[in-house]
C-alpha atoms as one frame of an Amber mdcrd trajectory, in Angstrom:
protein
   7.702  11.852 -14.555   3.812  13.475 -14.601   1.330  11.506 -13.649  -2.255
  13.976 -13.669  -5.257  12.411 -12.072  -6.644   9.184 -13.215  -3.213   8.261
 -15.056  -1.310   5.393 -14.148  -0.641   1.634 -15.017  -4.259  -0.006 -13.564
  -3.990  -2.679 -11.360  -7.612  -4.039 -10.143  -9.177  -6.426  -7.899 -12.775
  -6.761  -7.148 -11.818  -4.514  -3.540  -9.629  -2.140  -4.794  -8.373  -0.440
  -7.966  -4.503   0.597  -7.995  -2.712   3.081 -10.107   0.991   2.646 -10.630
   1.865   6.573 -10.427   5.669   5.997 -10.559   8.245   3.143 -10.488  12.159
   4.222 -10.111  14.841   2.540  -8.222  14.681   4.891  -5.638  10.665   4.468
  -5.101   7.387   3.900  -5.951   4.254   5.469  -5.347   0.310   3.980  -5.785
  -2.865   5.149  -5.358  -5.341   2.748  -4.086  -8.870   3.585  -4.308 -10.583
   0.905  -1.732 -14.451   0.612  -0.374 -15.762   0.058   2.900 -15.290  -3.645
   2.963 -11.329  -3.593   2.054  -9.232  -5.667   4.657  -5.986  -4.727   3.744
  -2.743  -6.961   3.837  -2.365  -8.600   7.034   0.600  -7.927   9.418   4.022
  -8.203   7.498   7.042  -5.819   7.660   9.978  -5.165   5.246  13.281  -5.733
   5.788  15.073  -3.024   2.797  12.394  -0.543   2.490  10.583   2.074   4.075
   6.200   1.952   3.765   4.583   5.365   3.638   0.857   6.320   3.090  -1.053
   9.425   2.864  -4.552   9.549   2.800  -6.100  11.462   0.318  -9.752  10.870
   0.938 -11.732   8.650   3.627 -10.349   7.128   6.411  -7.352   4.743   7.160
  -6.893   2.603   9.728  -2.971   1.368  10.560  -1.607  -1.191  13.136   2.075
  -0.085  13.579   4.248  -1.864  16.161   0.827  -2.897  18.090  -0.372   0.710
  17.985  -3.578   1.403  16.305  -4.296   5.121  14.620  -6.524   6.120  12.142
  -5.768   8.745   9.623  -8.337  11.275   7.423  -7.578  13.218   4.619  -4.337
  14.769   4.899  -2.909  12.589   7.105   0.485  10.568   6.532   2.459   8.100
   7.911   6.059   6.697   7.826   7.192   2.424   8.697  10.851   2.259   8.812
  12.381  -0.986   7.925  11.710  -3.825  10.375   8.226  -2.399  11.742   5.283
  -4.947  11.745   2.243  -3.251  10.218  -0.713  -3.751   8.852  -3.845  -1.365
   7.292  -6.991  -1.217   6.431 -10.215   1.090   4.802 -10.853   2.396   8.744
 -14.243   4.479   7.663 -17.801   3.584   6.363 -17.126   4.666   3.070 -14.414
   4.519   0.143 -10.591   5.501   1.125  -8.436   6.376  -1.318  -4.929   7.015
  -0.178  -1.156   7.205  -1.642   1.299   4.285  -1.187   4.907   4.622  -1.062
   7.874   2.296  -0.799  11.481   3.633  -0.623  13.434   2.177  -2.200  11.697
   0.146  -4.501  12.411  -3.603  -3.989   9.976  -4.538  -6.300   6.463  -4.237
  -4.808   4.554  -3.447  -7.829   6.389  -6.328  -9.432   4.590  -8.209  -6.575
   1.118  -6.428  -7.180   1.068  -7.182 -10.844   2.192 -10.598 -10.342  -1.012
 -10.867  -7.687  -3.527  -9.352  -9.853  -2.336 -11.871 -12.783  -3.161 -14.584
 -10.720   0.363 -15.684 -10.181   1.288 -17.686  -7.032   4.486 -15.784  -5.632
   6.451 -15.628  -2.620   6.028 -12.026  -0.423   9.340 -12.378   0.613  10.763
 -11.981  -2.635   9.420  -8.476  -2.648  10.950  -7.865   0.775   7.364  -8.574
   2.337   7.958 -10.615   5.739   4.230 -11.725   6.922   3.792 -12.362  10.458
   1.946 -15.335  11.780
């Protein structure tokens, strides 16, 4: 699989723009490009999969396990399974920034369903929120 810059399936929302870069069994990988005003999910952890994300430009702000830490360009973290989380655009200006899920269990299943509109349940993409 090759994916060169500014390829990918496009998945958009009037705060970010996603491109699908890969989906296999064994992952998959996005690149969100967010602005300033992106909130990010809320906290939620996964049960089957591991949630990785490496920032390729601006800032990104995590809350792992109650921990805040905020990540520049270059900088990459790693949510095992079970680990509430949560993230956000953590700078002034846009963030863009890979997203990975291993294994796949279906996340950008869930993301296309979102950006159609459809009403689906997280937790049928292995997405537990937390009240």
């Amino acid at each position: 699989m090759i994916s060169r810059p500014g390829e990918g399936e496009r998945l958009g929302r009037e705060d970010r723009t996603i491109l699908v870069k890969v989906v296999q069994p064994e992952l998959d990988v996005l690149e969100f490009d967010v602005g300033p005003d992106y909130e990010g999910p809320g906290p939620h952890y996964h049960e089957r999969h591991t949630d990785s994300w490496y920032v390729l430009e601006g800032e990104l702000e995590l809350t792992i396990a109650g921990e805040t830490v905020r990540l520049g360009a270059g900088g990459f973290v790693s949510v095992p399974p079970g680990v509430v989380h949560s993230f956000t655009n953590g700078g002034s200006g846009r963030a863009r920034f890979l997203n990975i899920h291993s294994p796949d269990r279906g996340f950008t299943d869930y993301l296309r369903a979102r950006t159609r509109g459809e009403d689906v349940d997280p937790a049928d993409f292995d997405i537990h929120n937390v009240d």
